[in-house]
C-alpha positions in Angstrom: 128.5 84.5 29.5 131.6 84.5 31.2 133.8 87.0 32.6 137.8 87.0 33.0 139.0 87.2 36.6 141.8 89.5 37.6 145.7 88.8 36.7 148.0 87.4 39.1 150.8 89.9 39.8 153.7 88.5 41.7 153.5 89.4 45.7 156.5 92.0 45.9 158.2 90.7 49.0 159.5 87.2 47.8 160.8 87.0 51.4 157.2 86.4 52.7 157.8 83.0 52.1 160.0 80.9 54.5 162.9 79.8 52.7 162.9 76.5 54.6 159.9 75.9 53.4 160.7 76.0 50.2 164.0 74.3 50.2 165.0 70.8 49.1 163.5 68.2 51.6 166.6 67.3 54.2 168.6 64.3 53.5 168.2 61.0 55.7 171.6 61.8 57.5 170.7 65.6 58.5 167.4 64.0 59.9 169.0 61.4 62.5 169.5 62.2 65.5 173.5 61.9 66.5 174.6 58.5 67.5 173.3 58.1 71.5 170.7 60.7 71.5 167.4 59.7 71.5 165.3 61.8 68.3 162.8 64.2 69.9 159.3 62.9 69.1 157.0 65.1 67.3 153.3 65.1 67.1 151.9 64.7 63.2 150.0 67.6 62.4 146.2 66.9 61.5 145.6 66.0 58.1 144.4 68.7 55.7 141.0 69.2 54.4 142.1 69.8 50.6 139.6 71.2 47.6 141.5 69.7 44.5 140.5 71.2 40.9 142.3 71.5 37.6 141.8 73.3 34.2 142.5 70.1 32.3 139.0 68.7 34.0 138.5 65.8 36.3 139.5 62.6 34.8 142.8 64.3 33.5 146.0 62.2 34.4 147.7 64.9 36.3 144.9 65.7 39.1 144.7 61.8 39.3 148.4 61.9 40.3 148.0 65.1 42.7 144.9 63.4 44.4 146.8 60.0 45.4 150.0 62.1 46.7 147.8 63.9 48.9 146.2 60.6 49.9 149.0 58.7 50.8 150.0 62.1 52.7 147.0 61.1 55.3 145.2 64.1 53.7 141.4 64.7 53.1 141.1 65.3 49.4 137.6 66.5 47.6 137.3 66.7 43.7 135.6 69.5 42.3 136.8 70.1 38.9 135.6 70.9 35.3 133.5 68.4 33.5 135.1 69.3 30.0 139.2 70.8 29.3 138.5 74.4 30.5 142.5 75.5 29.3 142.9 78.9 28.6 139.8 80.5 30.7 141.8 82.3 33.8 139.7 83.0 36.1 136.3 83.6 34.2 133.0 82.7 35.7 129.4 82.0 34.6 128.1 85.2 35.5 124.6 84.9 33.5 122.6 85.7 36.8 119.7 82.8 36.5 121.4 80.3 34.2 121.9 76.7 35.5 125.1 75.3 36.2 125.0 71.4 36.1 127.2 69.9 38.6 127.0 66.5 39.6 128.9 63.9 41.9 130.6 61.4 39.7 132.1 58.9 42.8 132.8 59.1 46.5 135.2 62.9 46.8 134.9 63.1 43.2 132.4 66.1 41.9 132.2 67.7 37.9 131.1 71.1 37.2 130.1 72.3 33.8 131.9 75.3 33.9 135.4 77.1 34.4 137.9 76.3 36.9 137.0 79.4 38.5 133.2 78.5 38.3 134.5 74.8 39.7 135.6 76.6 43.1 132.9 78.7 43.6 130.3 75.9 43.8 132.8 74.1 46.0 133.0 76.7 48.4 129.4 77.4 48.1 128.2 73.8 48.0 130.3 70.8 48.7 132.3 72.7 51.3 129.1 74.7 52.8 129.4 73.5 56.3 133.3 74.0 56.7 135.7 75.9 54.3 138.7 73.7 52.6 142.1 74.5 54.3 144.1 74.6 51.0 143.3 74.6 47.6 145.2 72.3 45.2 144.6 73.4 41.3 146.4 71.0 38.9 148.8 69.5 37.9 148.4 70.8 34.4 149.6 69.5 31.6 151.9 72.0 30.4 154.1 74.9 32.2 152.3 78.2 33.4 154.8 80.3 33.2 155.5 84.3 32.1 152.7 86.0 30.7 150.7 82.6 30.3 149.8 82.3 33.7 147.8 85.5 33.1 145.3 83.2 30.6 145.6 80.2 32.9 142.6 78.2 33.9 145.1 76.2 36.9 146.2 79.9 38.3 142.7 81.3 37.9 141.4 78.6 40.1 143.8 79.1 42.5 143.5 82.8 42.4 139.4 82.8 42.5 140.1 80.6 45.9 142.7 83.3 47.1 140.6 85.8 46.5 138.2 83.8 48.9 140.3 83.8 51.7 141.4 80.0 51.1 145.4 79.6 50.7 145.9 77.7 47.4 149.0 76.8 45.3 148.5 76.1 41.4 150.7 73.7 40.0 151.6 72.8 36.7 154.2 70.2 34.9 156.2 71.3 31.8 155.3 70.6 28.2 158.0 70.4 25.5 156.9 69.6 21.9 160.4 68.3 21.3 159.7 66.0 24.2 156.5 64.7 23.2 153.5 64.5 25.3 155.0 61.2 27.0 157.8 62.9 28.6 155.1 65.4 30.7 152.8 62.2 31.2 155.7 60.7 32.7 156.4 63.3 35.2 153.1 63.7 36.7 154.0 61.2 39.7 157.1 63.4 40.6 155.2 66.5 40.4 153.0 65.0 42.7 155.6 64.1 45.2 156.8 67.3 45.1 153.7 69.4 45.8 152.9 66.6 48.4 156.4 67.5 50.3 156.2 71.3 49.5 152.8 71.2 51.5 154.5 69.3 54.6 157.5 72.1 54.3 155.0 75.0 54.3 153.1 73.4 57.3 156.3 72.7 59.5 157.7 76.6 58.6 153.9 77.9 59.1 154.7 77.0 62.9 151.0 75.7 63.0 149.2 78.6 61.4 147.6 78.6 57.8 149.9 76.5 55.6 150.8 80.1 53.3 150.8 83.9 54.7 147.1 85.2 54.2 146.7 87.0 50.7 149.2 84.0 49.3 148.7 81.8 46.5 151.8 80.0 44.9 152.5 79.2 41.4 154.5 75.9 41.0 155.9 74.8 37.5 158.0 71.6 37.7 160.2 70.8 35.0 160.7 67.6 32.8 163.9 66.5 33.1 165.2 62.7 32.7 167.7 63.4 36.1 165.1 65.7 38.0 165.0 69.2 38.7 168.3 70.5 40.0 166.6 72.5 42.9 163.9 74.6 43.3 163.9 78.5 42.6 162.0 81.5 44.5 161.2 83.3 41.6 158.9 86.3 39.8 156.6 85.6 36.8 158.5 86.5 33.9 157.0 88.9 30.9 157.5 86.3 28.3 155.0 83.7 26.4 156.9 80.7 25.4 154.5 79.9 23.0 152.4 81.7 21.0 149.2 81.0 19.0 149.1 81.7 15.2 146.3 81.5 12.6 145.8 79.7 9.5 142.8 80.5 6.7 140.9 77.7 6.0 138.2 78.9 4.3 134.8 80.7 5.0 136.2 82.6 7.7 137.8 80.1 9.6 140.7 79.8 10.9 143.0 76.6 12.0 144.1 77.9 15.7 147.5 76.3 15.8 151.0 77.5 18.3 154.4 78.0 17.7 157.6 78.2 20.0 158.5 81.6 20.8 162.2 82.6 21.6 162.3 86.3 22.6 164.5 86.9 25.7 163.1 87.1 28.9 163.6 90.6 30.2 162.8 89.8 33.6 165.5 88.8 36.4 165.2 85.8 38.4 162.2 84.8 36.0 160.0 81.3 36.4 161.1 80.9 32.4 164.5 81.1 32.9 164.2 78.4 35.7 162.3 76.3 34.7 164.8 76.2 31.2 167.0 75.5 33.4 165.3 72.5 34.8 164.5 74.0 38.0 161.3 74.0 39.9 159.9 77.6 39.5 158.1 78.6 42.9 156.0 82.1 42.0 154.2 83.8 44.8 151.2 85.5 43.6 148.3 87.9 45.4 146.0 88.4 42.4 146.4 92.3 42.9 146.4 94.1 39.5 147.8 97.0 40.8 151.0 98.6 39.5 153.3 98.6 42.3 155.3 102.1 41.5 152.8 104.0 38.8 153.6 107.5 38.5 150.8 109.5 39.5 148.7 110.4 36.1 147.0 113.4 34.8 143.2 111.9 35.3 142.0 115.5 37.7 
């Protein structure tokens, strides 16, 4: 059986993040030192020990593309990921006390787990990293945006959320899906996505002053657009209330039903939202803390 794992809520204070850290990488020119002046040297920080999983499972495309931007970063990257596509589970877990839970090592770094994302880091932590607990967790990049109120039923934030929850800082990331595009155009952008959460990591670890690479109780939720000129910038933002797309149902006979989606076009209520940047082909950068909490309830008649 599973069970569904709690829903991100956006961490109040956006300002816990650095904004440098989060900014565009500098240019080449800002970089050089001034003509005469010898560029202080600094001292590479130590490569990270990275648990990489996904929710599209582990010989999806965009994991592929996350695991050799991280390598060619001089990280240390470990696969542990779903066997099967486990879209759609948030952060549910096998919780059938006494079942077995096949896992298995497919290659050298790479692991599959037949089970949820969320199932996928548990067994990490438990297992793979036994002896010494990952420094970030990587979950994605999915195919398809995680945005609004579908980041709630997200198998790539659940990950990331069930490593939060952990003590482990983790960012989920996730590249944009258009129907109108075709499934080419998000295929296509995987290697950019990649780039980017490769160079978002090295901006978190140079503001982080040496510490954990994001402020403890921090995950971040990254949607990347898919755009033929690239983003235009990247955007602090909140998760917006919204569902871009929306299942629907179709008879088909002895009670079944063809599950099939549609595009949905209500506004988005919420200001600076992660739909309304990433429509506007910005990267959407959502800090999350898992907390269900309402943050100003009024006090209820339950005594």
């Amino acid at each position: 059986m599973t069970r569904a794992g709690p829903r991100p809520r956006t961490v109040l204070a956006l300002a816990a993040l650095p904004a440098l850290a989060l900014a565009a990488p500098a240019t080449a020119s800002a970089e050089t030192a001034s003509a005469g002046t010898a560029a202080p040297r600094h001292r590479a920080p130590a490569p990270l020990n990275i648990l990489l999983t996904n929710d599209d499972g582990y010989r999806a495309p965009g994991l592929a593309a996350v695991r050799q931007a991280l390598t060619d970063a001089g990280h240390r990257v470990t696969v542990v990921a779903p066997a099967t596509d486990q879209s759609g589970r948030s952060a549910a877990i096998t919780a059938a006390l006494g079942a077995r839970l096949a896992a298995r090592q497919e290659s050298p770094g790479v692991w599959s787990v037949g089970g949820t994302p969320a199932d996928s880091v548990y067994f990490a932590l438990a297992v793979v990293f036994a002896d010494r607990a990952p420094d970030l967790v990587v979950s994605g990049t999915n195919f398809g945006q995680n945005t609004g109120t579908v980041a709630n039923h997200s198998g790539t934030v659940g990950a990331a959320i069930t490593a939060l929850e952990r003590g482990i800082p983790a960012i989920a990331v996730s590249t944009e899906y258009d129907p109108r595009a075709g499934n080419e155009a998000t295929l296509r952008t995987f290697p950019a996505t990649a780039r980017y959460t490769a160079d978002l990591i090295a901006r978190l670890r140079r503001a982080s002053g040496g510490r954990a690479v994001l402020p403890p109780g921090t995950a971040l939720n990254v949607n990347y657009p898919i755009t033929e000129a690239g983003p235009r910038g990247t955007r602090h933002t909140r998760l917006g209330r919204t569902a871009q797309f929306t299942l629907t149902y179709t008879p088909a006979g002895d009670g079944q039903y063809v599950i099939g989606g549609r595009i949905s076009s209500e506004p988005e209520p919420v200001r600076n939202a992660d739909t309304t940047a990433l429509a506007q082909d910005y990267v959407s950068v959502t800090p999350l803390d898992g907390d269900w909490t309402h943050p100003s309830a009024a006090p209820l008649p339950t005594r």
